[in-house]
DOZATI-156700 format. One record per residue (C-alpha): x negated, z negated, y; residue number from 1; residue in three letters. Coordinates in steps of 0.5 Angstrom, whole numbers. Layout:
// DOZATI-156700
@x->X	z->Z	y->Y	pos->NUM	code->Ala .
...
// end
This chain:
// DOZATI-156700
@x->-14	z->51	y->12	pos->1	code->Unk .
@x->-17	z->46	y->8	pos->2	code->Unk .
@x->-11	z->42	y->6	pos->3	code->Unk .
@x->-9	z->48	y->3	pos->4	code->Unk .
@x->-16	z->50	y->-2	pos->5	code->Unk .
@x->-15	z->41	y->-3	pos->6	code->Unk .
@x->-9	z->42	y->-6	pos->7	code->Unk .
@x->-10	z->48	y->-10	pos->8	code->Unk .
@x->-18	z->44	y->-13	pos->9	code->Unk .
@x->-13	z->38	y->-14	pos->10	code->Unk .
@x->-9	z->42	y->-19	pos->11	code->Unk .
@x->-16	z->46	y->-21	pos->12	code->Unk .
@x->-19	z->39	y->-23	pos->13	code->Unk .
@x->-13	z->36	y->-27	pos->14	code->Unk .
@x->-13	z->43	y->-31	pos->15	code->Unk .
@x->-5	z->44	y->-28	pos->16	code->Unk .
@x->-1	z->49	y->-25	pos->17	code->Unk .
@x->3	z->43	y->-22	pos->18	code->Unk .
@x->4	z->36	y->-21	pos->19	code->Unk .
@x->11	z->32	y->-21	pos->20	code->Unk .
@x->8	z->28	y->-15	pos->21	code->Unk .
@x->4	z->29	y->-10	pos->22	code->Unk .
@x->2	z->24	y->-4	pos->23	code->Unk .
@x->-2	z->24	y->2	pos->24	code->Unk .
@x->-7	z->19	y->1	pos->25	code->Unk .
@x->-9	z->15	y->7	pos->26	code->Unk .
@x->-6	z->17	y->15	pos->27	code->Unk .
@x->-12	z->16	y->18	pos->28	code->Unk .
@x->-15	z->22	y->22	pos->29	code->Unk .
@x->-22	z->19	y->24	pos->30	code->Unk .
@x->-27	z->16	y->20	pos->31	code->Unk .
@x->-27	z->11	y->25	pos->32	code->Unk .
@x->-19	z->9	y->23	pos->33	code->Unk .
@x->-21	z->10	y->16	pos->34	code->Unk .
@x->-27	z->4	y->17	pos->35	code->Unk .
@x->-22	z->0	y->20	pos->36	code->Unk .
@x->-16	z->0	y->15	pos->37	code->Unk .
@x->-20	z->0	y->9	pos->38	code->Unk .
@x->-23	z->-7	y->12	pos->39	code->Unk .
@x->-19	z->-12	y->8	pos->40	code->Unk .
@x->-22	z->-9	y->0	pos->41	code->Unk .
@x->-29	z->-12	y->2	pos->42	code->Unk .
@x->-26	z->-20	y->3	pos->43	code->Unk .
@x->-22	z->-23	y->-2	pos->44	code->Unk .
@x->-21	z->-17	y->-7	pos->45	code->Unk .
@x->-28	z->-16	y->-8	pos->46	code->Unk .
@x->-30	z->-22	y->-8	pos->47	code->Unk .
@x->-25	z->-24	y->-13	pos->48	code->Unk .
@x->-27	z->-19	y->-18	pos->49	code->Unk .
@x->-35	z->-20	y->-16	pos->50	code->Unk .
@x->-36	z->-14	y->-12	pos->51	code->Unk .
@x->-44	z->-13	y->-11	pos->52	code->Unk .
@x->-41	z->-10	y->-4	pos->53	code->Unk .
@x->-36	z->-15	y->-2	pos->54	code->Unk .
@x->-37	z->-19	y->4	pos->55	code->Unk .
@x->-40	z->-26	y->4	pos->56	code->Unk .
@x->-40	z->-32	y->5	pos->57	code->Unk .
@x->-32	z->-31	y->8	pos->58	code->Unk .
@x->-33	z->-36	y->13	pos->59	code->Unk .
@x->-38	z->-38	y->17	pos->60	code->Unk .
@x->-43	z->-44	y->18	pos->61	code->Unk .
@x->-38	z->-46	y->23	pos->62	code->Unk .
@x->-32	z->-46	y->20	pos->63	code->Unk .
@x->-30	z->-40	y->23	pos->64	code->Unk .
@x->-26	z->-35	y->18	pos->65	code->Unk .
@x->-31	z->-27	y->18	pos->66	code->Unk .
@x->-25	z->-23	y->16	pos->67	code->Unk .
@x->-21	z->-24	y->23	pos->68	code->Unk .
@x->-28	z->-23	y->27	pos->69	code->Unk .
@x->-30	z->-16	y->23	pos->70	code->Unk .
@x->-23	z->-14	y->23	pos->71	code->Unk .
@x->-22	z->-14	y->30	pos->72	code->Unk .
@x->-29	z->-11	y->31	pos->73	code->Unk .
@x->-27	z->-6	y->27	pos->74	code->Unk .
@x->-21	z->-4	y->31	pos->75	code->Unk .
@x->-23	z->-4	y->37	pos->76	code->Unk .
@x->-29	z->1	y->34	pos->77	code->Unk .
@x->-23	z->6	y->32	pos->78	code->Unk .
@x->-19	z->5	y->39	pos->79	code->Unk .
@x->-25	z->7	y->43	pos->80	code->Unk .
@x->-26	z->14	y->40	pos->81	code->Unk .
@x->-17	z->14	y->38	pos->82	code->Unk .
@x->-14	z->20	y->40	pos->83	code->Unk .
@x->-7	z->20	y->39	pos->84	code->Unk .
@x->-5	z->27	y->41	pos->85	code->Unk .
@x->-11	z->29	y->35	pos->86	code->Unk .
@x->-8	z->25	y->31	pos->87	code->Unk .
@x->-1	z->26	y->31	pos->88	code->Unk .
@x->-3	z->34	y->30	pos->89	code->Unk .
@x->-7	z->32	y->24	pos->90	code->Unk .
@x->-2	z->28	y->20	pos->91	code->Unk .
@x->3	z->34	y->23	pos->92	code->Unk .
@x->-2	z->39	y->19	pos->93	code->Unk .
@x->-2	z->36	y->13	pos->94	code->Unk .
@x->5	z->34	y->12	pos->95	code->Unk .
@x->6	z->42	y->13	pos->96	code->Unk .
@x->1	z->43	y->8	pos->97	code->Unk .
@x->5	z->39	y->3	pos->98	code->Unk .
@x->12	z->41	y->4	pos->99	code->Unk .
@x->8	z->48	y->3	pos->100	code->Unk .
@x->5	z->46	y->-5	pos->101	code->Unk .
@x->13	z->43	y->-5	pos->102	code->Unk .
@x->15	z->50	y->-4	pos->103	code->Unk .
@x->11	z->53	y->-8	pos->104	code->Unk .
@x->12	z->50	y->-14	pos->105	code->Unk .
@x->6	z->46	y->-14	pos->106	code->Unk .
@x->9	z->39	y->-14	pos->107	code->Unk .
@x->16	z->38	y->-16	pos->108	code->Unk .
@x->16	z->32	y->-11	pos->109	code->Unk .
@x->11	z->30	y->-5	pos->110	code->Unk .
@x->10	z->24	y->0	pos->111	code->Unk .
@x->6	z->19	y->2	pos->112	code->Unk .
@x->1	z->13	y->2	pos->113	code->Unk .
@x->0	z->7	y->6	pos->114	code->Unk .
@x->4	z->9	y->11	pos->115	code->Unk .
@x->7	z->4	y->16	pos->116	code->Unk .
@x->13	z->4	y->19	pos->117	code->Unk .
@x->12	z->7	y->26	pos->118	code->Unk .
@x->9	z->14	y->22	pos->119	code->Unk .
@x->14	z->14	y->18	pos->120	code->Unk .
@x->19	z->14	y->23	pos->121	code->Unk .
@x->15	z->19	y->28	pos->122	code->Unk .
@x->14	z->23	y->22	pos->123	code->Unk .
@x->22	z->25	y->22	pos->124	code->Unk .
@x->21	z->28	y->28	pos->125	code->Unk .
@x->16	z->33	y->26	pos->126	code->Unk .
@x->18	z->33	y->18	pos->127	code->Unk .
@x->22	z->39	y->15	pos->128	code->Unk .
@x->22	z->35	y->8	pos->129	code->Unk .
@x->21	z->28	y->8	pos->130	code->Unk .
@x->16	z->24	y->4	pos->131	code->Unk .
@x->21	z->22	y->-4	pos->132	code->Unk .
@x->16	z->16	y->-5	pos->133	code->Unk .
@x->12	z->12	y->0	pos->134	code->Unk .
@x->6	z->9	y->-4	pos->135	code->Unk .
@x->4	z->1	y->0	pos->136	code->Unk .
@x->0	z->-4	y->-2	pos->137	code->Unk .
@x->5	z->-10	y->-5	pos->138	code->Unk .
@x->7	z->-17	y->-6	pos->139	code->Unk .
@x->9	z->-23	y->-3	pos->140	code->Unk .
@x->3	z->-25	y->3	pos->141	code->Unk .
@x->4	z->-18	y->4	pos->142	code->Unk .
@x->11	z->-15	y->4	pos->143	code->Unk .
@x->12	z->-11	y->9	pos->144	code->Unk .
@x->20	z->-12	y->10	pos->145	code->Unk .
@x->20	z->-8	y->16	pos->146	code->Unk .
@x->18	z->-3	y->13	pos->147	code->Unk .
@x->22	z->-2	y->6	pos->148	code->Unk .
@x->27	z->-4	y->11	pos->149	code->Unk .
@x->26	z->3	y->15	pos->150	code->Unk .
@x->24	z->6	y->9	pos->151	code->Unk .
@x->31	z->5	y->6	pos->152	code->Unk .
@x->34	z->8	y->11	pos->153	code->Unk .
@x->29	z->14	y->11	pos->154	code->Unk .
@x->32	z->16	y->4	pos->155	code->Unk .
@x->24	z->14	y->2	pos->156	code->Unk .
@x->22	z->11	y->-5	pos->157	code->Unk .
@x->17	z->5	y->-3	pos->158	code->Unk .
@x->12	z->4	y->-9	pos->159	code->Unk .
@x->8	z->-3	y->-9	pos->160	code->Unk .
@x->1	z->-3	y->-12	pos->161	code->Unk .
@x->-4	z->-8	y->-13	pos->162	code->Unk .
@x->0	z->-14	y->-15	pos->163	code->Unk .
@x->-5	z->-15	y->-21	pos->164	code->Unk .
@x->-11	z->-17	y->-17	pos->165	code->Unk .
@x->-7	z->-20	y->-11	pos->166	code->Unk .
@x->-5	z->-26	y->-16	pos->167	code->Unk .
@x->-12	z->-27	y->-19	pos->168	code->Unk .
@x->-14	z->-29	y->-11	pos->169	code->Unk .
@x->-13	z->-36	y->-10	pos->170	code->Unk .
@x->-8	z->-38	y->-4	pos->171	code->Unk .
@x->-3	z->-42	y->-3	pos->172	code->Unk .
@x->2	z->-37	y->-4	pos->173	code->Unk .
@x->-1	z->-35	y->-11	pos->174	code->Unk .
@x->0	z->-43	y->-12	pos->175	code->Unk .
@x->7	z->-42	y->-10	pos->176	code->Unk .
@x->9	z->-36	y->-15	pos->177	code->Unk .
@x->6	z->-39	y->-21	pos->178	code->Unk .
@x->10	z->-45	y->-19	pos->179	code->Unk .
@x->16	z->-42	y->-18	pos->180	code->Unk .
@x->14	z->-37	y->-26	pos->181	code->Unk .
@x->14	z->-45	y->-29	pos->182	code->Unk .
@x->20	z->-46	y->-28	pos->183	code->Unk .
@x->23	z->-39	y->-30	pos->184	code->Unk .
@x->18	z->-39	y->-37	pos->185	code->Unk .
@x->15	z->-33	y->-34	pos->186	code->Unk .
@x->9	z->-31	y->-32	pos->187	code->Unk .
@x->7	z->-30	y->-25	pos->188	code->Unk .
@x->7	z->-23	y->-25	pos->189	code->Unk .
@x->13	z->-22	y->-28	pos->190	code->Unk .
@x->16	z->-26	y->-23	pos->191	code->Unk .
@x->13	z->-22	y->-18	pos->192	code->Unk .
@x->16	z->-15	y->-21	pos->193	code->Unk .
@x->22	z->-19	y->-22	pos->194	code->Unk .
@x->22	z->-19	y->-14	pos->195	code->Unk .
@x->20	z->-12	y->-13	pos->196	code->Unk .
@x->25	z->-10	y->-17	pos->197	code->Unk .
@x->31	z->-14	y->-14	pos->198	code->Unk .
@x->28	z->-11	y->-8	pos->199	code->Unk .
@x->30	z->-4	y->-9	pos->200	code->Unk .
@x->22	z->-3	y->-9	pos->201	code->Unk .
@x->19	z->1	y->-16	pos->202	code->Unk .
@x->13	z->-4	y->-18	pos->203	code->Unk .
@x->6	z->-1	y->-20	pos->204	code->Unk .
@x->4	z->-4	y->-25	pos->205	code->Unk .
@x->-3	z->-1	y->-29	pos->206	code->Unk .
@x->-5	z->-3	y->-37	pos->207	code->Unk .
@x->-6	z->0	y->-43	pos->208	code->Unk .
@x->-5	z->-5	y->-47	pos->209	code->Unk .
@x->2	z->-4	y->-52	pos->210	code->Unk .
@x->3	z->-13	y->-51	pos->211	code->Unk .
@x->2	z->-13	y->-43	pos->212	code->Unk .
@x->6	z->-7	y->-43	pos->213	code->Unk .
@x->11	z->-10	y->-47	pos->214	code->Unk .
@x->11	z->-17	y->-42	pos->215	code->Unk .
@x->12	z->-13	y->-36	pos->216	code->Unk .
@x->19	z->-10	y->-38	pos->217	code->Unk .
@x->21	z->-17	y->-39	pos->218	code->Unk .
@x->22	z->-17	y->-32	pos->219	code->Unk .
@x->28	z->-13	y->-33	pos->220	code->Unk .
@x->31	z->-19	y->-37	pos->221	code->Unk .
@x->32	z->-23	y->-32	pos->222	code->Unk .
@x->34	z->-25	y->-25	pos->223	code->Unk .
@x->32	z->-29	y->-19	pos->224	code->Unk .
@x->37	z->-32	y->-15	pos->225	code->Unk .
@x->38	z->-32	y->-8	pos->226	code->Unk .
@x->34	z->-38	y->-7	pos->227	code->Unk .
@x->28	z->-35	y->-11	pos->228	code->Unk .
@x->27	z->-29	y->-7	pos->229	code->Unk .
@x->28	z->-32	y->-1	pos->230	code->Unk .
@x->22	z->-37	y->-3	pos->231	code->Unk .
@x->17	z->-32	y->-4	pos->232	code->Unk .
@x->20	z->-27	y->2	pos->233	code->Unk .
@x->17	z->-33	y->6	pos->234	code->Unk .
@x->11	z->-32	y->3	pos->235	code->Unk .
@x->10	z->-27	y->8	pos->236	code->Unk .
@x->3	z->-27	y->12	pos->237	code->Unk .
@x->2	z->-19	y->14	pos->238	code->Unk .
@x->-4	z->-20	y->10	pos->239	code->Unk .
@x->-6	z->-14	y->6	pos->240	code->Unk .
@x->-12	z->-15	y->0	pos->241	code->Unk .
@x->-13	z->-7	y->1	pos->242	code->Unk .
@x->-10	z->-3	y->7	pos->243	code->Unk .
@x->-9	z->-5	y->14	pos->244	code->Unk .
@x->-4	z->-1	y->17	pos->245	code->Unk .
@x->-6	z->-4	y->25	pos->246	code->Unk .
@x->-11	z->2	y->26	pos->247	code->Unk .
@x->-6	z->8	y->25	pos->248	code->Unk .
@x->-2	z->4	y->29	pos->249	code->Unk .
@x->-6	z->4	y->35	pos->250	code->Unk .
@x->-6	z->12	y->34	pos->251	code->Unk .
@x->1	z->13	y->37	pos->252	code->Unk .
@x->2	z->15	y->44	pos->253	code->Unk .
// end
């Protein structure tokens, strides 16, 4: 099986004999379900970073924004060849392959990447061994409660990555979060990861420099009230920079 021989040249790549985690990237199945979901990185993000790939201009002459009319294009792409059943048993497969590498002593932990809720809960019928770690695209616009909620329940860690880069993208959330990091004396990202973090939810946060390091960890000496986190959790749009989950979602029967 090819998860199989995926498994062992990851390994082989990395020059290790395990991994202390290992996740399944993306549930989708179809590259038309990929081309769907992976939509969102050529608008905002791409732009914000000055991509020669992203997407321009984001709305049209007529004032209508590009991403909703593409978007949608592209979903319905993905729906015209969805076979739910295909799908289902790819994602059975693939999780079976990990359970085996777990088993194995490839990994010491295994799970899964921007996951949304209805897999993760169609996953438990089928799951010998349930994902530890369930890796999404997080931070205020896009907060996925449902899922962190089901997640939860499920006895899955949710880790939140693109933080960073979705601050740097101008909107009025960003405007309300560095309002809010005024207030506190604090930077926005501390603020954001201080929310992550009182929502039981481990924050992904990449540097490599000692000071950004330092100032990340600030985020643990101090707490947002009730009142915070409740303004940032209204900041919630459903709107990712990165991964769309609407296209996997399509696949269930």
């Amino acid at each position: 099986m090819f998860q199989n021989l995926s498994i062992d040249l990851c390994l082989k790549q990395l020059g290790l004999d395990y991994v202390d985690l290992m996740l399944v990237h993306t549930p989708c199945t179809h590259p038309a379900e990929f081309k769907a979901a992976c939509m969102p990185h050529f608008f905002e993000l791409f732009n914000a970073e000055g991509a020669p790939i992203a997407i321009r201009p984001l709305v049209l002459p007529d004032g209508d924004a590009l991403r909703p009319i593409i978007m949608a294009a592209r979903l319905q792409a993905a729906k015209q060849v969805c076979d739910s059943a295909a799908a289902c048993e790819a994602r059975k497969r693939t999780w079976a392959a990990l359970e085996r590498a777990l088993r194995a002593g490839k990994t010491r932990f295994i799970g899964v990447s921007n996951w949304p809720a209805e897999l993760m809960e169609e996953m438990a019928g089928y799951a010998e061994i349930m994902p530890a770690v369930n890796q999404i695209e997080m931070h205020p616009r896009f907060a996925s409660p449902n899922l962190v909620q089901v997640a939860k329940n499920l006895g899955c860690v949710i880790t939140g990555f693109g933080l960073l880069k979705a601050l740097k993208i101008e909107c009025p959330a960003t405007s309300a979060i560095t309002a809010m990091a005024a207030k506190h004396g604090h930077s926005p990202l501390q603020v954001v990861v201080r929310w992550m973090i009182q929502k039981g939810v481990v924050a992904v946060v990449k540097s490599t420099s000692p000071s950004h390091l330092a100032e990340n960890l600030q985020a643990h000496a101090f707490e947002l009230s009730a009142e915070d986190v409740a303004a940032l959790d209204a900041l919630h749009e459903d709107y990712p920079y990165y991964w769309w989950h609407e296209p996997s979602r399509q696949t269930l029967a």
